[in-house]
C-alpha positions as CSV (number, residue, x, y, z in Angstrom):
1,X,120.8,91.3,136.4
2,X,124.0,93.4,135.7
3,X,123.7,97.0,134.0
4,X,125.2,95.6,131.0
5,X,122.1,92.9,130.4
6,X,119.8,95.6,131.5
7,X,120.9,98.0,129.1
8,X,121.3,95.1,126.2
9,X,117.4,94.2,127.6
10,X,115.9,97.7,127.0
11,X,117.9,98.3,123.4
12,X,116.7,94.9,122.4
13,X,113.9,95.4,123.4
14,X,112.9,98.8,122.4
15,X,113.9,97.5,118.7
16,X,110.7,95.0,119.2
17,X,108.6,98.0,120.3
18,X,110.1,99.8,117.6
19,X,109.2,97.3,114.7
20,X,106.1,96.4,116.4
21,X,105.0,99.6,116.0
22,X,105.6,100.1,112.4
23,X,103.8,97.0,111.9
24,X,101.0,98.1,113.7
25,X,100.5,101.4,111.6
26,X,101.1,99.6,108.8
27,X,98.2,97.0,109.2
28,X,96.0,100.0,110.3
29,X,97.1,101.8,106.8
30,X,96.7,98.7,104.6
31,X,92.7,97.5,105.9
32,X,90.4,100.5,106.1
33,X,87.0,99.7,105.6
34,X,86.8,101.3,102.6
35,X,90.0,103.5,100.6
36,X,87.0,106.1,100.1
37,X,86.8,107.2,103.8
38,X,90.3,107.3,105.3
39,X,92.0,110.0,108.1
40,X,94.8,112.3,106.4
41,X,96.9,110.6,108.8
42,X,96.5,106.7,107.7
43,X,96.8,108.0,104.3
44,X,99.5,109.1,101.7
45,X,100.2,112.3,100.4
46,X,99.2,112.1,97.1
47,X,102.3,113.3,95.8
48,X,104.5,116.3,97.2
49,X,104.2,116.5,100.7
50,X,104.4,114.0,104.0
51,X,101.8,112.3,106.4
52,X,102.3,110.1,109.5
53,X,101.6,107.2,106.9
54,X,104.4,108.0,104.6
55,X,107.1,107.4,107.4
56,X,106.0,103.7,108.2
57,X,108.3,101.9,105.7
58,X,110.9,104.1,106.3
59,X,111.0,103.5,109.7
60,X,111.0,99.7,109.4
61,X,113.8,99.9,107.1
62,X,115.3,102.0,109.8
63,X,114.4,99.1,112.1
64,X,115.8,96.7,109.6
65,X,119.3,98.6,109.8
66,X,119.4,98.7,113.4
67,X,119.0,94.7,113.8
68,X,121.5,94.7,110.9
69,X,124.3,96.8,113.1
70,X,123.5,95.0,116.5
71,X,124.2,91.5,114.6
72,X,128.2,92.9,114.4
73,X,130.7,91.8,115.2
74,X,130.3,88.3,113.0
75,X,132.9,85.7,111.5
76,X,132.9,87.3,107.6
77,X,132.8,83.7,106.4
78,X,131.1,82.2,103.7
79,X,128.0,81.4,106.3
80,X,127.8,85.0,106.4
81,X,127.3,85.8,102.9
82,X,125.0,82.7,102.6
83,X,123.1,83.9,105.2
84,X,123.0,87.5,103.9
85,X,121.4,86.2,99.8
86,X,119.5,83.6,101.5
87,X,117.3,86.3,103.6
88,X,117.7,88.9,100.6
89,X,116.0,86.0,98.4
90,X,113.6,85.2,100.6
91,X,111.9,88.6,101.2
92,X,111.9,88.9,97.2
93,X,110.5,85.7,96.6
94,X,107.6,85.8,99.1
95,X,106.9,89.0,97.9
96,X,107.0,87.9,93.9
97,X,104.9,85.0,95.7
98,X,102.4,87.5,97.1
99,X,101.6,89.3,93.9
100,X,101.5,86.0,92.1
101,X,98.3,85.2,94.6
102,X,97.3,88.3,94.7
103,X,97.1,89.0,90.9
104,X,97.5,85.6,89.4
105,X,99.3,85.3,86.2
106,X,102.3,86.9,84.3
107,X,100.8,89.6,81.8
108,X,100.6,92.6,84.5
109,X,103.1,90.7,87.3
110,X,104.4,93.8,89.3
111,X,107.8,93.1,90.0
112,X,108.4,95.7,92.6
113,X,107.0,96.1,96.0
114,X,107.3,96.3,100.0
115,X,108.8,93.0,100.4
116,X,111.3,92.8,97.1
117,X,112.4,96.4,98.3
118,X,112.8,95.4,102.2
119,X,115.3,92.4,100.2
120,X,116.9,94.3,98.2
121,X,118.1,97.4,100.7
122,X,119.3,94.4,103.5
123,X,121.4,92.3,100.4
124,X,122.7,96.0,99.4
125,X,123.1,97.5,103.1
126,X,124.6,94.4,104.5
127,X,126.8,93.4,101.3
128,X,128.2,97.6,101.9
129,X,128.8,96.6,105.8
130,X,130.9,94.1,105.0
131,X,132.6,94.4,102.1
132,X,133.6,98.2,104.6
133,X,134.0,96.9,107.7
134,X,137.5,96.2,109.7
135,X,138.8,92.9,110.3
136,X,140.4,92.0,113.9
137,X,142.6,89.3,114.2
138,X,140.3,86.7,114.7
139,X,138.7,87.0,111.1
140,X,135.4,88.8,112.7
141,X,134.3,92.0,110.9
142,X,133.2,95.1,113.0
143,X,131.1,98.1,111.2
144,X,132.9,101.3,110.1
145,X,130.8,104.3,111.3
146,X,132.7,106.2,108.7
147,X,132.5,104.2,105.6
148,X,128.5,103.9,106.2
149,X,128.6,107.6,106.9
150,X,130.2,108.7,103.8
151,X,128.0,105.9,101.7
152,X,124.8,107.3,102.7
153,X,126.1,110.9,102.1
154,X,127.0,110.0,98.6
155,X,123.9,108.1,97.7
156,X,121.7,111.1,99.1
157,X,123.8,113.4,97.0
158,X,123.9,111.0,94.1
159,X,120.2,110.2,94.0
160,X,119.5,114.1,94.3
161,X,121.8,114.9,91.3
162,X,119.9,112.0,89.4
163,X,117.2,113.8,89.4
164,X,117.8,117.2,89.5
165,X,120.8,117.3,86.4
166,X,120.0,113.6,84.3
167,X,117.1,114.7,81.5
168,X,114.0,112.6,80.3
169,X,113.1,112.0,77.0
170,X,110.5,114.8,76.6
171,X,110.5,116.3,79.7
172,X,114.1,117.2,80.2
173,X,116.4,117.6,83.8
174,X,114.7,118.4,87.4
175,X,111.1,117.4,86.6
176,X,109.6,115.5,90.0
177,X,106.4,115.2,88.4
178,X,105.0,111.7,87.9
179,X,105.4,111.5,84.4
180,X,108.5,113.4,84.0
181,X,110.6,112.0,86.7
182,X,113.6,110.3,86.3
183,X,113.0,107.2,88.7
184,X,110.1,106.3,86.7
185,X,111.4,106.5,83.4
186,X,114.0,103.8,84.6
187,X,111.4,101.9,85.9
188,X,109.4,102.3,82.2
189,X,112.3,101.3,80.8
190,X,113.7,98.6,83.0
191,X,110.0,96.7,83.2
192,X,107.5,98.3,81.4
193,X,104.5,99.6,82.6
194,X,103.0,96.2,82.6
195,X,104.5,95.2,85.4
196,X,104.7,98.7,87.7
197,X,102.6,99.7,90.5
198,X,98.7,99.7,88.7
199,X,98.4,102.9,90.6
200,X,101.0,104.8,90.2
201,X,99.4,107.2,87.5
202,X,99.7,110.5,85.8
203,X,97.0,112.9,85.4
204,X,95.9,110.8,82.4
205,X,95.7,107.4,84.1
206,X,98.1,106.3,82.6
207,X,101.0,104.0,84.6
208,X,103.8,106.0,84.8
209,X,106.1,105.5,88.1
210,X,106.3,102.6,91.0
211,X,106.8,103.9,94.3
212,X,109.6,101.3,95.4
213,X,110.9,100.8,92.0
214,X,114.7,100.4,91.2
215,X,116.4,103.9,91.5
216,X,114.5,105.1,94.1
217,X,116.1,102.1,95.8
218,X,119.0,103.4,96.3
219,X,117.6,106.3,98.6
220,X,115.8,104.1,100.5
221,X,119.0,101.6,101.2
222,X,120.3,105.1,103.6
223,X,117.2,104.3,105.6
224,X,118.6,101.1,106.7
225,X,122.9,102.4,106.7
226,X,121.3,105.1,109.2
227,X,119.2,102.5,111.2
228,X,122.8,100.9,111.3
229,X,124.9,103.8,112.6
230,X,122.4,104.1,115.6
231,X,123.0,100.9,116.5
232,X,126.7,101.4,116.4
233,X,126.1,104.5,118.3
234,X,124.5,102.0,121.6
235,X,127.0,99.4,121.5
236,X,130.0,102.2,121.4
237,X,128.7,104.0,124.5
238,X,125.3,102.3,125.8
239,X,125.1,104.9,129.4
240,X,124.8,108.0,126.4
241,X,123.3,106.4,123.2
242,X,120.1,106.9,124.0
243,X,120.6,111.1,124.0
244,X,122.8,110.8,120.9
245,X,120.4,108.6,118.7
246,X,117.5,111.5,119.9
247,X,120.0,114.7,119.1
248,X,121.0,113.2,115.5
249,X,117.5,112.1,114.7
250,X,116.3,115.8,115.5
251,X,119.6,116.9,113.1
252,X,118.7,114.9,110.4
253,X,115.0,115.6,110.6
254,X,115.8,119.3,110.9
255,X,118.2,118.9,107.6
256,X,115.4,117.0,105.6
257,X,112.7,119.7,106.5
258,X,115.3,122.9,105.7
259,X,116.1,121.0,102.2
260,X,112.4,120.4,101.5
261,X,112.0,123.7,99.3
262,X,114.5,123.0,97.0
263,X,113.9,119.3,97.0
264,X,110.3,118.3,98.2
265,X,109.5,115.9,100.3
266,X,108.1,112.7,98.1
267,X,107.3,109.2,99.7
268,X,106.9,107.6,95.9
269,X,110.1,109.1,94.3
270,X,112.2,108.4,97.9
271,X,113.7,111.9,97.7
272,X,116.8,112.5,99.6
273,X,115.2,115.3,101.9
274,X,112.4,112.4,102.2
275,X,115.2,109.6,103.2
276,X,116.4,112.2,105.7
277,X,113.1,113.4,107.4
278,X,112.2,109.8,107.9
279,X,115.6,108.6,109.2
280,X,115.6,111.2,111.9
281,X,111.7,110.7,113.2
282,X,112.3,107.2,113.1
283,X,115.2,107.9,115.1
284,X,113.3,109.9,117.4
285,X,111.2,107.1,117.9
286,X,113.2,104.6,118.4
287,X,114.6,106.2,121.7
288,X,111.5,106.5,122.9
289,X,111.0,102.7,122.8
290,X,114.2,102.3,124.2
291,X,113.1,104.7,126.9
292,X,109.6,102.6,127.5
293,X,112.0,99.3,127.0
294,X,113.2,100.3,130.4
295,X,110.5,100.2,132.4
296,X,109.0,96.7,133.3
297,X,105.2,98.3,133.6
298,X,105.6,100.0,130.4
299,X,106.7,97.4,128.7
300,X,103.9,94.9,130.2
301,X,101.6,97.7,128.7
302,X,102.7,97.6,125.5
303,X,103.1,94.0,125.1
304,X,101.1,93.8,122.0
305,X,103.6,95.8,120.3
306,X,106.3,93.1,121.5
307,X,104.3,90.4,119.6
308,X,103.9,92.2,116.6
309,X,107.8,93.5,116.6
310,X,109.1,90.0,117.1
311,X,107.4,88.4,114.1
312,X,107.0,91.4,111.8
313,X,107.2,89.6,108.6
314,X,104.8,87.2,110.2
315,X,102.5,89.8,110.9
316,X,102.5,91.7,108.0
317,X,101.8,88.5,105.3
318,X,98.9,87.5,107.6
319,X,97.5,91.1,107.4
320,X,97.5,90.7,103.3
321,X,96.4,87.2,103.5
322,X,93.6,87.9,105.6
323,X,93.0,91.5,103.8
324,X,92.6,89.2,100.4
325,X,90.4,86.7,101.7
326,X,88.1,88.4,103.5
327,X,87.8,90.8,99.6
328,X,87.3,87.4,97.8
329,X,84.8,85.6,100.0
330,X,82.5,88.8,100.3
331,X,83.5,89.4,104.3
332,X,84.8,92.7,103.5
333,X,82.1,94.0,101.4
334,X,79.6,93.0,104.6
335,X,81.7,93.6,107.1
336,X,82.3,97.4,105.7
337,X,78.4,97.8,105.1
338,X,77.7,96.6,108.7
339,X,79.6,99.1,110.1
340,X,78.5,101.9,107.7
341,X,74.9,101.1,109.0
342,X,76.2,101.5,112.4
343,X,77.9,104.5,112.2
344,X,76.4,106.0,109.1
345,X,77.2,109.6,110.3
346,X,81.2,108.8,110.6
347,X,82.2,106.5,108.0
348,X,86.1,107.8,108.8
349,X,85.5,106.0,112.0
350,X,84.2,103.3,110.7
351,X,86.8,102.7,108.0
352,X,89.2,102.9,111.2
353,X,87.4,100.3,113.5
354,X,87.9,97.6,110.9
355,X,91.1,98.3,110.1
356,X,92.0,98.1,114.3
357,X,89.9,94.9,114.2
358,X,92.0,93.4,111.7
359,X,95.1,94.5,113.7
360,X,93.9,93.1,116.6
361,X,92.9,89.7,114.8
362,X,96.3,89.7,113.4
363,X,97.3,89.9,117.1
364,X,95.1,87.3,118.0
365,X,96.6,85.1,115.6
366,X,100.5,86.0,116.5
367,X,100.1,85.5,120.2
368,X,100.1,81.6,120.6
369,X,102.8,81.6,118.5
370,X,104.5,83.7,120.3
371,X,103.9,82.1,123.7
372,X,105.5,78.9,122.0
373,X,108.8,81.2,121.3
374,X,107.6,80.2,117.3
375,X,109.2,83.2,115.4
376,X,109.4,83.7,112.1
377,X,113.6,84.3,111.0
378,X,114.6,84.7,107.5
């Protein structure tokens, strides 16, 4: 095998580690035995402030934007741009899908979520890469580091002064509180409550905010134009990527940590010191797949991780279809009490070893599949 393949192996293939990790936490962070006994760390911060947990969807939106940048150079053909709405569609239809069998019926259908936000920042992120990018002579379109540079600096700074100078009715300019922020008020207005995250609440318990509602979007969309950049980074000098990607992710993590007293640091409202904090730790991370990529007994070791990062949307709609099935045919209820009985002095631990067996059932259910190269491809 030539350097060149080598190094294309471990980039590729610390992106599946990359996204198979993600998946992993975020099966672990979506099944506990019961939302009463959870670790801080497989939890949320409630509202100000940042847990392992909170940097899970960022990071595969980070993933998302790396698998976005490694897909360039491409024909810009109409292909292209049917390819591009067709997988944008997709995610937001078998996520609308999702809450239709979830919570059957129109009255309180919520039309945000996971899956209509993952569609929305690749239609926006690759629509911008495009629509920026430099032709060649052959019609094929190459990324501009530049122009996806200066976009996500202007959305960051445009998304902060949102919030910070645009007033809500009865609360006025700069309030990040969950009633009085400005992301939720568009969502109020753009929706209604009816159809917002049930528990994104106020004080009162009343629905006041989604947290990947449609301003807060936009914050989210530098998540993936970062992802992107680092994959320029490899393909423009593969021997010193790997250092780069680590120095800039420890920059931009530094930058969102140093901005967090002015602007906190807020998984629901997507905060630009948020969007940067996440973008660099993911970046962080992702060189240390691409390190373990390298080496053939690491990579045998983690070669759950490959399964999951390979079908990732896979994975993720069988964890909620399994999640919801084993709630309506009583499993969970039983399952949960079983292991309460077992463990009735650690119920955190408990709450933990269902949620890894339903990670590793998910596993169990991916890995024929996988053996038979079946991969799910939006």
């Amino acid at each position: 095998m030539t350097e060149g393949r080598m190094q294309a192996g471990a980039r590729l293939g610390g992106l599946d580690l990359f996204r198979g990790l993600t998946v992993a936490f975020m099966i672990l962070v979506n099944t506990p035995g019961s939302w009463a006994h959870v670790w801080w760390p497989l939890d949320h911060a409630e509202w100000h402030g940042f847990t392992p947990t909170d940097l899970v969807f960022p990071a595969f939106l980070c993933a998302m934007g790396v698998a976005l940048g490694l897909s360039f150079p491409r024909r810009a053909d109409a292909r292209l741009w049917g390819r591009v709405v067709r997988r944008a569609l997709l995610l937001i239809l078998i996520g609308w899908a999702w809450q239709m069998l979830a919570r059957p019926g129109l009255a309180d259908f919520r039309v945000f979520g996971v899956l209509p936000r993952l569609g929305l920042c690749y239609g926006l992120a690759a629509a911008l890469a495009i629509l920026t990018a430099r032709r060649d002579a052959d019609g094929r379109v190459h990324l501009s580091a530049p122009a996806l540079g200066i976009a996500s600096v202007v959305l960051l700074l445009g998304y902060w002064a949102l919030l910070a100078f645009v007033p809500v009715p009865g609360h006025g300019a700069g309030d990040l509180s969950p009633a009085g922020n400005l992301a939720g008020y568009v969502d109020r207005i753009a929706v209604t409550t009816h159809h917002m995250y049930r528990l994104g609440t106020d004080a009162a318990g009343n629905i006041v905010y989604d947290p990947e509602g449609l301003l807060s979007t936009l914050p989210a969309l530098v998540n993936v134009l970062l992802g992107a950049l680092a994959a320029l980074l490899w393909k423009a000098a593969p021997e010193r990527a790997t250092m780069r990607i680590l120095l800039a992710g420890i920059a931009l993590a530094a930058l969102g940590l140093l901005l967090a007293p002015w602007l906190p640091l807020n998984k629901k409202l997507w905060t630009s010191s948020f969007a940067l904090l996440t973008s660099g730790l993911s970046a962080i991370l992702f060189t240390g797949c691409i390190l373990a990529a390298r080496s053939a007994a690491v990579r045998k070791v983690l070669w759950p991780l490959d399964v999951l990062g390979m079908n990732a949307i896979l994975g993720y709609l069988l964890s909620l279809l399994l999640s919801l099935a084993a709630m309506r045919t009583g499993f969970q209820a039983w399952a949960w009490n079983a292991l309460a009985a077992l463990l009735p002095g650690n119920l955190l631990l408990a709450s933990f070893l269902f949620a890894l067996a339903a990670l590793l059932l998910v596993l169990a259910l991916l890995i024929p599949l996988h053996r038979r190269g079946i991969h799910l491809r939006l």
